[in-house]
PDB file with SEQRES, HELIX, SHEET and CRYST1 records, atoms N, CA, C and O in Angstrom:
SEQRES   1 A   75  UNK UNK UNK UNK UNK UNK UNK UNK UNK UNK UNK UNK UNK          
SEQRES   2 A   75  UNK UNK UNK UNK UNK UNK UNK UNK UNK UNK UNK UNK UNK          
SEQRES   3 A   75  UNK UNK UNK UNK UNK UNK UNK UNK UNK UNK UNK UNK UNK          
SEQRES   4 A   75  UNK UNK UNK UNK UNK UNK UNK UNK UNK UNK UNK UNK UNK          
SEQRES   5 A   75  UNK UNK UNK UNK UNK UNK UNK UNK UNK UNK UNK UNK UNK          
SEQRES   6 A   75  UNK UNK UNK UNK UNK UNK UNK UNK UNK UNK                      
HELIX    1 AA1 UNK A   20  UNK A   22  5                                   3    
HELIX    2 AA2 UNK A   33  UNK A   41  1                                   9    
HELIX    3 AA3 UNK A   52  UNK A   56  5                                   5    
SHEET    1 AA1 3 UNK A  28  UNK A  31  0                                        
SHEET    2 AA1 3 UNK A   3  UNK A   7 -1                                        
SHEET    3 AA1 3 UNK A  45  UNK A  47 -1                                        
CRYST1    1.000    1.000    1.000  90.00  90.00  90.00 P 1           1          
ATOM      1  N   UNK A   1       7.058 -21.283  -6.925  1.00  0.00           N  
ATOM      2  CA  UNK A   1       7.261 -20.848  -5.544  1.00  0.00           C  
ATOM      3  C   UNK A   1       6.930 -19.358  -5.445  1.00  0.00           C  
ATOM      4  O   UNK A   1       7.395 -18.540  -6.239  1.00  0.00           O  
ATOM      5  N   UNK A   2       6.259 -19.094  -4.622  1.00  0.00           N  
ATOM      6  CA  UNK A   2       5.560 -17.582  -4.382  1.00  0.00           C  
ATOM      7  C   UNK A   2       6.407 -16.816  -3.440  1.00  0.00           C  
ATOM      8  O   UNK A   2       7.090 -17.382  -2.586  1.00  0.00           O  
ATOM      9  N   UNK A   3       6.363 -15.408  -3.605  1.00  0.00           N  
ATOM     10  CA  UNK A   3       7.501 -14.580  -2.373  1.00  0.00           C  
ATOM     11  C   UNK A   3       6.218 -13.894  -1.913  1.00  0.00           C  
ATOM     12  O   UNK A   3       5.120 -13.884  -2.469  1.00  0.00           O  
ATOM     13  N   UNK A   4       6.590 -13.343  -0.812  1.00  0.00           N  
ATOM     14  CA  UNK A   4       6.119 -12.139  -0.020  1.00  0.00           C  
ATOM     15  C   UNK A   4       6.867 -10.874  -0.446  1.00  0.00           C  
ATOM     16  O   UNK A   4       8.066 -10.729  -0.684  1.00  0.00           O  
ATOM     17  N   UNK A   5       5.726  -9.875  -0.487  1.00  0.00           N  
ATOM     18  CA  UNK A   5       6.389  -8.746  -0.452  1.00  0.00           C  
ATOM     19  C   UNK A   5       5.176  -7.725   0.298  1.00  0.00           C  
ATOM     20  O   UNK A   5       4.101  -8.141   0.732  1.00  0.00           O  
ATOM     21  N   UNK A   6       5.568  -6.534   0.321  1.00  0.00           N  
ATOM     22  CA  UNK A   6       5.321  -5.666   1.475  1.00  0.00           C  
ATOM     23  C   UNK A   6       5.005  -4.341   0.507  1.00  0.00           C  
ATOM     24  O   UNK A   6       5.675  -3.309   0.554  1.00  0.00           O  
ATOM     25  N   UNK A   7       4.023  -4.526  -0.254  1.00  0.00           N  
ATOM     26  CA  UNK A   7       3.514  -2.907  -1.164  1.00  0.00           C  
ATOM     27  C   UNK A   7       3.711  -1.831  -0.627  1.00  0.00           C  
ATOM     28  O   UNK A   7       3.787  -1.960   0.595  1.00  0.00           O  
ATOM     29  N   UNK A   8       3.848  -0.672  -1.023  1.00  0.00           N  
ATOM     30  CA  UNK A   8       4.793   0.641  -0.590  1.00  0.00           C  
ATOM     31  C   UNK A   8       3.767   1.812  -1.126  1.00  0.00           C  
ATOM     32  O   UNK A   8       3.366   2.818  -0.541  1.00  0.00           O  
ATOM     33  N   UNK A   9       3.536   1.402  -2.225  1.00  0.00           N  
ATOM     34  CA  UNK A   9       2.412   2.188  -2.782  1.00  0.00           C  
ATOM     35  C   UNK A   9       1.348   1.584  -3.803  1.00  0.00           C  
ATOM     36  O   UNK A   9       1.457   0.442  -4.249  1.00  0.00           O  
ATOM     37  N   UNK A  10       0.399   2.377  -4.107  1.00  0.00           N  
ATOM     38  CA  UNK A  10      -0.992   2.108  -4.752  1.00  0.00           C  
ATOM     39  C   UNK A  10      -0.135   1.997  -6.237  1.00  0.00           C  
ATOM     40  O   UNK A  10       0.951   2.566  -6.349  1.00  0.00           O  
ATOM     41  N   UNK A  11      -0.500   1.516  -6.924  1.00  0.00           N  
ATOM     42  CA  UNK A  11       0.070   1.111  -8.483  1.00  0.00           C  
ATOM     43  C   UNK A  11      -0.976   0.416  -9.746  1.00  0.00           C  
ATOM     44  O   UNK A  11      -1.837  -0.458  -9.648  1.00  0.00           O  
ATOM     45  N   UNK A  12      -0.503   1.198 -10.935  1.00  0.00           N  
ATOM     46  CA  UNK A  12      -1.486   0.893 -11.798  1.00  0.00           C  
ATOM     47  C   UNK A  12      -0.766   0.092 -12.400  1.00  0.00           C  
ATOM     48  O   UNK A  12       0.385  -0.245 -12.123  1.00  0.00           O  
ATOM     49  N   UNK A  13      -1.932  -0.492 -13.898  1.00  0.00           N  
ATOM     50  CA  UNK A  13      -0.997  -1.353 -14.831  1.00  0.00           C  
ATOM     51  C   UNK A  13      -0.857  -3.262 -14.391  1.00  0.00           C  
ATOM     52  O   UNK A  13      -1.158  -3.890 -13.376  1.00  0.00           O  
ATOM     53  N   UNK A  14      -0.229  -3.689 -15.787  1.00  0.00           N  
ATOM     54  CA  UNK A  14       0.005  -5.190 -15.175  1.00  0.00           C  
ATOM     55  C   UNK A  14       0.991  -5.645 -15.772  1.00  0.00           C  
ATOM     56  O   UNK A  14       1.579  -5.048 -16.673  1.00  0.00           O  
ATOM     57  N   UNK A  15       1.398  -7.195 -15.164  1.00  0.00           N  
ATOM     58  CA  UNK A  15       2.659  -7.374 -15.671  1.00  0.00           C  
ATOM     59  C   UNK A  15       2.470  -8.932 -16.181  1.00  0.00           C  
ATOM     60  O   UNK A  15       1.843  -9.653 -15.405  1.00  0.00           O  
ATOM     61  N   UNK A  16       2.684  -9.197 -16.730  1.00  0.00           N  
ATOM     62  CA  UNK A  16       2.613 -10.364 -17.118  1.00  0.00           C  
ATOM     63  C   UNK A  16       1.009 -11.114 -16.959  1.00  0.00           C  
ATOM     64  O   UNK A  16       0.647 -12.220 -16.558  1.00  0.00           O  
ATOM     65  N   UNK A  17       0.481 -10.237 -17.344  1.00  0.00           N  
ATOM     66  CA  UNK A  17      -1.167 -10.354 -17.543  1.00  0.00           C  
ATOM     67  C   UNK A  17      -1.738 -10.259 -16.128  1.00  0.00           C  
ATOM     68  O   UNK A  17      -2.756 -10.939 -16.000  1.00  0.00           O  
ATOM     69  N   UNK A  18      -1.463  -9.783 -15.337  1.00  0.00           N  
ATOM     70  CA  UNK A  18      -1.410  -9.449 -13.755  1.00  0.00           C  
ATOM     71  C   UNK A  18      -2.039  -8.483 -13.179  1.00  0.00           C  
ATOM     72  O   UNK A  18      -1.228  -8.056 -12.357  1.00  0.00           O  
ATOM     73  N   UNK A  19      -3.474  -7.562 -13.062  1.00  0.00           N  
ATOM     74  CA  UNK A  19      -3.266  -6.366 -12.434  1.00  0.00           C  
ATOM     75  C   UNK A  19      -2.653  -5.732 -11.366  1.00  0.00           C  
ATOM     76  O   UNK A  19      -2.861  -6.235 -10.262  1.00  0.00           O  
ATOM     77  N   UNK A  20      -2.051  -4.891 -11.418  1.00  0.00           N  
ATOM     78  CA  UNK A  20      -1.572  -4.730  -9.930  1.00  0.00           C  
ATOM     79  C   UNK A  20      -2.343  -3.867  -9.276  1.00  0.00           C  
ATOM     80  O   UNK A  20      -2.097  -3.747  -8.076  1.00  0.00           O  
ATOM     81  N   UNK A  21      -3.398  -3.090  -9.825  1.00  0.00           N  
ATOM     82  CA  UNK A  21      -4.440  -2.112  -9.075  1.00  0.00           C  
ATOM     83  C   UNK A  21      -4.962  -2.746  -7.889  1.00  0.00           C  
ATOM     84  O   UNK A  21      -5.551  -2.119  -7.009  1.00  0.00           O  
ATOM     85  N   UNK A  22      -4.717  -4.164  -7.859  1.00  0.00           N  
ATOM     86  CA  UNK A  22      -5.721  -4.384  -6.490  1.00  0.00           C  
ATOM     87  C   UNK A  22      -4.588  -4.596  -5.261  1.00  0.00           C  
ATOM     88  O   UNK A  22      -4.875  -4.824  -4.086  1.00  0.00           O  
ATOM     89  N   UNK A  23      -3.473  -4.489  -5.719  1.00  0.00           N  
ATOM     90  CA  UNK A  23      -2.618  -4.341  -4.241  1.00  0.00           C  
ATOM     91  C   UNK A  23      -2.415  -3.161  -3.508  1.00  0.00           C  
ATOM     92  O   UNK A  23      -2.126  -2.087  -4.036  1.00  0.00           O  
ATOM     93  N   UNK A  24      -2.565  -3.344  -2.258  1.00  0.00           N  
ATOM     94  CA  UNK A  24      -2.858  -2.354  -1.529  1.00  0.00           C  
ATOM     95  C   UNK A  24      -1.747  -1.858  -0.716  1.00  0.00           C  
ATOM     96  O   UNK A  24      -0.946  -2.684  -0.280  1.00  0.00           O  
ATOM     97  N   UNK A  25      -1.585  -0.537  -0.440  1.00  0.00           N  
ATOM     98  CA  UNK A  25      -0.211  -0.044   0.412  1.00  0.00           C  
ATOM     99  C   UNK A  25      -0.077  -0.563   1.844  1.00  0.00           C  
ATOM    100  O   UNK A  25      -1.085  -0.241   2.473  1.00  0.00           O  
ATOM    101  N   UNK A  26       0.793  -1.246   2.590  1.00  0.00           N  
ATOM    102  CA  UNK A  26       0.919  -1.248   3.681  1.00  0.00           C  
ATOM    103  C   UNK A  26       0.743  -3.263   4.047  1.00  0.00           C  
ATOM    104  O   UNK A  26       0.924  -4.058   4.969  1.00  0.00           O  
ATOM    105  N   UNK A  27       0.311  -3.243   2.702  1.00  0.00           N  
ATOM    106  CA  UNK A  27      -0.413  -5.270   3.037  1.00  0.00           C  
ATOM    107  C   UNK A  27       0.658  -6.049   2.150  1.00  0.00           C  
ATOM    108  O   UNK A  27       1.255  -5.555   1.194  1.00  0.00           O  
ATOM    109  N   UNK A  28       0.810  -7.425   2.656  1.00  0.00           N  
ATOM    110  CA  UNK A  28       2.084  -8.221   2.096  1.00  0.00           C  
ATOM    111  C   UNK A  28       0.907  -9.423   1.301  1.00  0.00           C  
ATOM    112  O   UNK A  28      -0.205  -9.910   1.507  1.00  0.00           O  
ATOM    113  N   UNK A  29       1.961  -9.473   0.355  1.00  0.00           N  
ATOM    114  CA  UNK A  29       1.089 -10.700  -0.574  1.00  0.00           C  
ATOM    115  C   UNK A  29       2.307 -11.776  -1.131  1.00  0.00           C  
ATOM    116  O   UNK A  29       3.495 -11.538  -1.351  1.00  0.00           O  
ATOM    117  N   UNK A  30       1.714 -12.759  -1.239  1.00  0.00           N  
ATOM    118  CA  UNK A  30       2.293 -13.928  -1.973  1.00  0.00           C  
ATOM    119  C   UNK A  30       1.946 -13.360  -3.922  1.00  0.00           C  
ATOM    120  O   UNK A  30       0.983 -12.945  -4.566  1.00  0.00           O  
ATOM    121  N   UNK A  31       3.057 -13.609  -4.118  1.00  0.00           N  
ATOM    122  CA  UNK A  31       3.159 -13.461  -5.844  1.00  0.00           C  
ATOM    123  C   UNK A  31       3.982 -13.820  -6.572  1.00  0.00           C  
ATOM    124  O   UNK A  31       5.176 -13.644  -6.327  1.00  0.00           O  
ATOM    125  N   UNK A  32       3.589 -14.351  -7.540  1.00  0.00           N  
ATOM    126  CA  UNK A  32       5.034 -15.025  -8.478  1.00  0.00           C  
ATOM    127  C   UNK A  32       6.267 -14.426  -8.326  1.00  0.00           C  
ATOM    128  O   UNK A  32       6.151 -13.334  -7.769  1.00  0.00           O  
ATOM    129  N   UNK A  33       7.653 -14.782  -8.667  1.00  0.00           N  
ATOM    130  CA  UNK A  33       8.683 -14.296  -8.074  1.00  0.00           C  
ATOM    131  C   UNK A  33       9.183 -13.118  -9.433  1.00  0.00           C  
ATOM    132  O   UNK A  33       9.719 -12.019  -9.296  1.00  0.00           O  
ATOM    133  N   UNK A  34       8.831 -13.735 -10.552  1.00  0.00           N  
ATOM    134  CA  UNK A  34       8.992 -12.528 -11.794  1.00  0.00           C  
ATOM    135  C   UNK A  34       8.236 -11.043 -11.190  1.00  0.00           C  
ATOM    136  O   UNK A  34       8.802  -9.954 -11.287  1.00  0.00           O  
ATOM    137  N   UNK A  35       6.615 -11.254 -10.444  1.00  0.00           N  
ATOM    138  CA  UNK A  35       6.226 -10.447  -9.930  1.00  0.00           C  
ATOM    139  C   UNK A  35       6.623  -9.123  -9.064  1.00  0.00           C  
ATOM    140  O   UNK A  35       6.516  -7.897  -9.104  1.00  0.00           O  
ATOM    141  N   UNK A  36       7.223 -10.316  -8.143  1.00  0.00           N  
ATOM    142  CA  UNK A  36       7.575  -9.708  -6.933  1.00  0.00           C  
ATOM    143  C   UNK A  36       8.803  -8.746  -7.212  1.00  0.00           C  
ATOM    144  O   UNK A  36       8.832  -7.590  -6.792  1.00  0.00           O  
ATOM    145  N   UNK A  37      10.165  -9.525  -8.217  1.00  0.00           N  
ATOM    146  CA  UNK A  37      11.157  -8.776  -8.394  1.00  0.00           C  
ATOM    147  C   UNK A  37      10.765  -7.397  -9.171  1.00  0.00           C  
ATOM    148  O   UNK A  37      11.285  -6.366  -8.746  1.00  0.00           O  
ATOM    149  N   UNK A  38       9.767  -7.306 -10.426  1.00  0.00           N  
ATOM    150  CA  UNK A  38       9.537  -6.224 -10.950  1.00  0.00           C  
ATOM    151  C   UNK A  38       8.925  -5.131 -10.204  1.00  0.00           C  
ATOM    152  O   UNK A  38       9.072  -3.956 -10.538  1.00  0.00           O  
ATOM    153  N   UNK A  39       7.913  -5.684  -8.715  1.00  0.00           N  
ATOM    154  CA  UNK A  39       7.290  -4.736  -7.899  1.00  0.00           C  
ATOM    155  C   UNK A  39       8.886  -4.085  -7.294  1.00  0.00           C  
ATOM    156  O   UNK A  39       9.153  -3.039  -7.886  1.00  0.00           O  
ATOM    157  N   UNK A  40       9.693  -4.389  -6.521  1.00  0.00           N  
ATOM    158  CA  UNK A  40      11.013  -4.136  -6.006  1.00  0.00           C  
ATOM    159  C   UNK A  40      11.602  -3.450  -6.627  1.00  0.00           C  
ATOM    160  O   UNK A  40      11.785  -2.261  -6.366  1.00  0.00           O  
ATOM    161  N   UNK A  41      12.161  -4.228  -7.880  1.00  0.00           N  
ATOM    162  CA  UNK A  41      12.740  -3.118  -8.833  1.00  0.00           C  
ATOM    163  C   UNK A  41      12.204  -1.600  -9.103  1.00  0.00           C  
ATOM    164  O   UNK A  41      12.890  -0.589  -8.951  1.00  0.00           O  
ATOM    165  N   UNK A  42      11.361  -1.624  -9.370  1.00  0.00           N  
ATOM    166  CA  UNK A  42      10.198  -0.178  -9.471  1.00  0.00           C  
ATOM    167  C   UNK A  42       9.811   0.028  -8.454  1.00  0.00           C  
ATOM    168  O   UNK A  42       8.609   0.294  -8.446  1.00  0.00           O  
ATOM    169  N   UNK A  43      10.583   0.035  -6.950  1.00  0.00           N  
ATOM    170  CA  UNK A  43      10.674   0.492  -5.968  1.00  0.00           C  
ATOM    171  C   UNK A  43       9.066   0.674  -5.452  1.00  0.00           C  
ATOM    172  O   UNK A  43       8.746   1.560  -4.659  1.00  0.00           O  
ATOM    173  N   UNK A  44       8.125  -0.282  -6.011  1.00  0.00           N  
ATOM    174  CA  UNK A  44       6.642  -0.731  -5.628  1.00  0.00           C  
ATOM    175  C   UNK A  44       6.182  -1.137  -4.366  1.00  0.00           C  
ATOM    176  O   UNK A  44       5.138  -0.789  -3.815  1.00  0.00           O  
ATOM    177  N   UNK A  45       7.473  -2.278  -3.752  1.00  0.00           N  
ATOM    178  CA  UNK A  45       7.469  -3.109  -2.891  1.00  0.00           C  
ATOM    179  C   UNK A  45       8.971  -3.578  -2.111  1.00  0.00           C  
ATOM    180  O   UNK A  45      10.124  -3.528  -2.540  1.00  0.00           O  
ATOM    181  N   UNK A  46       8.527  -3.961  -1.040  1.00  0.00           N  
ATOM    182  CA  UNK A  46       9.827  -4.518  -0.578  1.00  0.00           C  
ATOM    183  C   UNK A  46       9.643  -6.684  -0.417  1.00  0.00           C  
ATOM    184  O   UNK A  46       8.639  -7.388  -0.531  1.00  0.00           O  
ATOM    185  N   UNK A  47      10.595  -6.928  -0.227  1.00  0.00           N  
ATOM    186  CA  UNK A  47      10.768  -8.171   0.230  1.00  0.00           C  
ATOM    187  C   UNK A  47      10.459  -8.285   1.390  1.00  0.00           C  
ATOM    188  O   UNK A  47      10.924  -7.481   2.198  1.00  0.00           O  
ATOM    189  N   UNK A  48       9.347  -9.599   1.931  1.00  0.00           N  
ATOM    190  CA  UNK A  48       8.812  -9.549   3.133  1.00  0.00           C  
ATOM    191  C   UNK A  48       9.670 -11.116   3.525  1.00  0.00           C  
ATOM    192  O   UNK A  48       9.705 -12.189   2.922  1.00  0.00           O  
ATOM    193  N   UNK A  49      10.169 -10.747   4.535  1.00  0.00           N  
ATOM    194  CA  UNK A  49      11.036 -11.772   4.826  1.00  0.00           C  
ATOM    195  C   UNK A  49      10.418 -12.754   6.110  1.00  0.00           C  
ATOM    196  O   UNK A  49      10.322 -13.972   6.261  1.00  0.00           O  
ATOM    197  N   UNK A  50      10.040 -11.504   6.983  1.00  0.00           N  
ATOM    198  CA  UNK A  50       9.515 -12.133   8.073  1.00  0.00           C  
ATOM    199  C   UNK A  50       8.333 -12.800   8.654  1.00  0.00           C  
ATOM    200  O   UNK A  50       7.486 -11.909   8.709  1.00  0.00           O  
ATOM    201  N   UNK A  51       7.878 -13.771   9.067  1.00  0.00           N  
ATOM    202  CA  UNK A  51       7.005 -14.112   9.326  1.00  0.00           C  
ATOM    203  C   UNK A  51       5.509 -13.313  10.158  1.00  0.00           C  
ATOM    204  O   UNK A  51       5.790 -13.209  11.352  1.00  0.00           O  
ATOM    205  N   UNK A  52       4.718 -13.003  10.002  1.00  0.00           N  
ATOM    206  CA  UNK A  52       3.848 -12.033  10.646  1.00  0.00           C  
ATOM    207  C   UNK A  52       3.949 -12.536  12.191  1.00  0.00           C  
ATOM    208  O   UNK A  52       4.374 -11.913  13.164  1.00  0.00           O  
ATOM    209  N   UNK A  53       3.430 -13.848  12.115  1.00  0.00           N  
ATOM    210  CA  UNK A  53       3.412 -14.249  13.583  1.00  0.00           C  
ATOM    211  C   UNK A  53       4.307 -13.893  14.675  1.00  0.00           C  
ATOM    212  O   UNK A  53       3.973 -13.317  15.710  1.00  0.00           O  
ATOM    213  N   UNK A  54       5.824 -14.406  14.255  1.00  0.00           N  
ATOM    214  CA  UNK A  54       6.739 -14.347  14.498  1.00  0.00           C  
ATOM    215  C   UNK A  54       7.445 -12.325  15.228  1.00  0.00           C  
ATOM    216  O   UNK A  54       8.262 -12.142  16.130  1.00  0.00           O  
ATOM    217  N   UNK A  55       6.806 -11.375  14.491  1.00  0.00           N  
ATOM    218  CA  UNK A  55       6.995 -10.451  14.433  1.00  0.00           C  
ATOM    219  C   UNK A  55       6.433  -9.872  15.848  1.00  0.00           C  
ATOM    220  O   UNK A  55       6.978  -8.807  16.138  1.00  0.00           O  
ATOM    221  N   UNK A  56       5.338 -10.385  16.929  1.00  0.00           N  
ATOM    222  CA  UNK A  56       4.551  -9.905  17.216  1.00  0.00           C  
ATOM    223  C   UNK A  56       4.650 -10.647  19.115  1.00  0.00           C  
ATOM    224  O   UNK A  56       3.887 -10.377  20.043  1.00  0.00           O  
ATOM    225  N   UNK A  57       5.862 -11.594  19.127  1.00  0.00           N  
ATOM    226  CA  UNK A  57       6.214 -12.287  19.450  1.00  0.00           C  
ATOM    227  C   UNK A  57       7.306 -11.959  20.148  1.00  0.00           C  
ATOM    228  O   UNK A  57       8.236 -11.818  19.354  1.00  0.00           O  
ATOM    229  N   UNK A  58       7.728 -11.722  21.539  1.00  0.00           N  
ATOM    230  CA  UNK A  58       9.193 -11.030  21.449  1.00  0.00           C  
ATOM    231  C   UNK A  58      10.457 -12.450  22.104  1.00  0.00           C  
ATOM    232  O   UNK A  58      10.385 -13.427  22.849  1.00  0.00           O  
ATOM    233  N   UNK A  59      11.552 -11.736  21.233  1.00  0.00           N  
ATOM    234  CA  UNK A  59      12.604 -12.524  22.184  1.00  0.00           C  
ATOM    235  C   UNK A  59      12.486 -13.635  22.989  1.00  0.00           C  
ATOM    236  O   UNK A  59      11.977 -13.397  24.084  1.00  0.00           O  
ATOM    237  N   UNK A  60      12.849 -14.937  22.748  1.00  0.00           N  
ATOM    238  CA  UNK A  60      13.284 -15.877  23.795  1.00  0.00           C  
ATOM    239  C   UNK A  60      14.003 -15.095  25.059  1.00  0.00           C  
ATOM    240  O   UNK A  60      14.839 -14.205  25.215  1.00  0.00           O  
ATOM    241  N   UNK A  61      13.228 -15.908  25.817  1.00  0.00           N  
ATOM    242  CA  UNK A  61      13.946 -15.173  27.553  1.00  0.00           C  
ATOM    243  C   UNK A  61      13.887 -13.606  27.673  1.00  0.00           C  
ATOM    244  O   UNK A  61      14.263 -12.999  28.675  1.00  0.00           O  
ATOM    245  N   UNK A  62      13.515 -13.180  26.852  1.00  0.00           N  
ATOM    246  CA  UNK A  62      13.019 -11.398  26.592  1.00  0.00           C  
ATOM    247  C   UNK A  62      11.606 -11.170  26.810  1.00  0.00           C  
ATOM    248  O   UNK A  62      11.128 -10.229  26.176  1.00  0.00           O  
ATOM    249  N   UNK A  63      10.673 -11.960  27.723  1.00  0.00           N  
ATOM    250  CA  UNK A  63       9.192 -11.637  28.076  1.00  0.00           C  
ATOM    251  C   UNK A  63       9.046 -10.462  28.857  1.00  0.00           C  
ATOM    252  O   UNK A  63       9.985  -9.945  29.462  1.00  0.00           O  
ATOM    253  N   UNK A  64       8.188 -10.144  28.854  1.00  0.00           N  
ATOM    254  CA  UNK A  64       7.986  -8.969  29.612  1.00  0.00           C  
ATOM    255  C   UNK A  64       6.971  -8.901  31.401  1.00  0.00           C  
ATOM    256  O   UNK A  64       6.029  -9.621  31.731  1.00  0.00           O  
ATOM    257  N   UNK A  65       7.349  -8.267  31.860  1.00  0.00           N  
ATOM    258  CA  UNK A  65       6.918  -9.164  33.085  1.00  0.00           C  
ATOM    259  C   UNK A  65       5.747  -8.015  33.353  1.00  0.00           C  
ATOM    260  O   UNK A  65       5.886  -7.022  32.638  1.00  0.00           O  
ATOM    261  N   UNK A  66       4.577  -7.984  34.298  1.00  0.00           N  
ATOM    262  CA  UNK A  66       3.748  -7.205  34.714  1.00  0.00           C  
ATOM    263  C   UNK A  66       4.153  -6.491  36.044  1.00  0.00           C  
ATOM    264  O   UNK A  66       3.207  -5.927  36.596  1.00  0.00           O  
ATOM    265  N   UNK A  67       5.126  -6.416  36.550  1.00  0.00           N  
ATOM    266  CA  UNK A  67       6.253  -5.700  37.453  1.00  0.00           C  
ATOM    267  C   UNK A  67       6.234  -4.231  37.062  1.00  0.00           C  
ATOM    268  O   UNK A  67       6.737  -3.590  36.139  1.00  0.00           O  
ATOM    269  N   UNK A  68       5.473  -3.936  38.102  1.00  0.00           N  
ATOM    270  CA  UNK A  68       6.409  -2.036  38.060  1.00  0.00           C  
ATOM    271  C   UNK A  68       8.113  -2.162  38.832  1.00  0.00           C  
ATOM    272  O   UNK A  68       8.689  -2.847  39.677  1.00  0.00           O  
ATOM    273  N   UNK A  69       8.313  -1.356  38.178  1.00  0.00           N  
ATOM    274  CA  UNK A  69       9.669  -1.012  38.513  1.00  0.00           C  
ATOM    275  C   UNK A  69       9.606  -0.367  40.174  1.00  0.00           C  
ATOM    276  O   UNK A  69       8.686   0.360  40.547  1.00  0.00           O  
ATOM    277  N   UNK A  70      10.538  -0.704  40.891  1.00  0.00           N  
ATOM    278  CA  UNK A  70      10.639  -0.352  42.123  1.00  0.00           C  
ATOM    279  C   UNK A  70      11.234   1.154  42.292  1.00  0.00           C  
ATOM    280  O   UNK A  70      12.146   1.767  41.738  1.00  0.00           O  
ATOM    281  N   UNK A  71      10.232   1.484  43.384  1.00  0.00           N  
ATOM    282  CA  UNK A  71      10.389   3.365  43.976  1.00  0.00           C  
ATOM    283  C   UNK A  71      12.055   3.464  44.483  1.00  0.00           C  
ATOM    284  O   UNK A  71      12.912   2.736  44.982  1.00  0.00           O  
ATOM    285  N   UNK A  72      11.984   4.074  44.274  1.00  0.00           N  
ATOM    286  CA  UNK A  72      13.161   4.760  44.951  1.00  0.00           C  
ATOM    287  C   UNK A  72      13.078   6.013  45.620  1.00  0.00           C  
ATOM    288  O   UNK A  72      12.851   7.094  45.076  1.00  0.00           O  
ATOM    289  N   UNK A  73      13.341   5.740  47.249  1.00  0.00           N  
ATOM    290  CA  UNK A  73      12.899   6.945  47.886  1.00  0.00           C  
ATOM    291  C   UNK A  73      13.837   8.332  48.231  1.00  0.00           C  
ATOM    292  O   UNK A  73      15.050   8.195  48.396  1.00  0.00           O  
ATOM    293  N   UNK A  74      13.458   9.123  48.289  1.00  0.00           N  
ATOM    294  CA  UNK A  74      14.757  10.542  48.718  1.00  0.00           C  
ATOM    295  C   UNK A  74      14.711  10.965  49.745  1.00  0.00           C  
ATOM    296  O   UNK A  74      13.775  11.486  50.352  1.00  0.00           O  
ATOM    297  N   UNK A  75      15.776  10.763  50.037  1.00  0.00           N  
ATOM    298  CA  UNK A  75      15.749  11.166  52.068  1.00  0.00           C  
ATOM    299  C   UNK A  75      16.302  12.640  52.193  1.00  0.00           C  
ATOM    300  O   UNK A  75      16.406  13.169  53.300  1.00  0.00           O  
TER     301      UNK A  75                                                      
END                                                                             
C-alpha cells in the first residue's frame, strides 16, 4: 500500500535502493510506506492526506455566488 506525501525539499541519496534526487519540492508522490515514514522523519516531507481534487472544491452549501455585494448609500 503506497502513501502520499508532500516533499518540502530537494534531497540527495537513497533508501532502500530508492533515489530520492528525483523528488521534487512542492509535488506529492505515492511511495512505499518505509519510504514515506523515513522522508517525514528527516523532516523531507509531510503526509499528504488530502485529496487534490477535493482541495479545490469548496464546502457543501458554501458555493460562491457571482453577486456583488449590495451599495449602501449615505444620506
Amino acid at each position: 500500500m503506497a502513501m502520499k506525501v508532500k516533499i518540502l525539499r530537494q534531497t540527495l541519496g537513497h533508501v532502500e535502493g530508492v533515489s530520492l534526487r528525483h523528488y521534487k519540492p512542492n509535488e506529492t508522490y505515492e511511495v512505499p510506506p518505509s519510504i514515506a515514514n523515513y522522508m517525514v522523519a528527516e523532516g523531507l516531507a509531510l503526509f499528504e492526506m488530502r485529496n487534490p481534487e477535493e482541495r479545490a472544491k469548496p464546502p457543501a452549501g458554501k458555493e460562491r455566488r457571482g453577486r456583488k455585494p449590495k451599495r449602501v448609500s449615505r444620506q
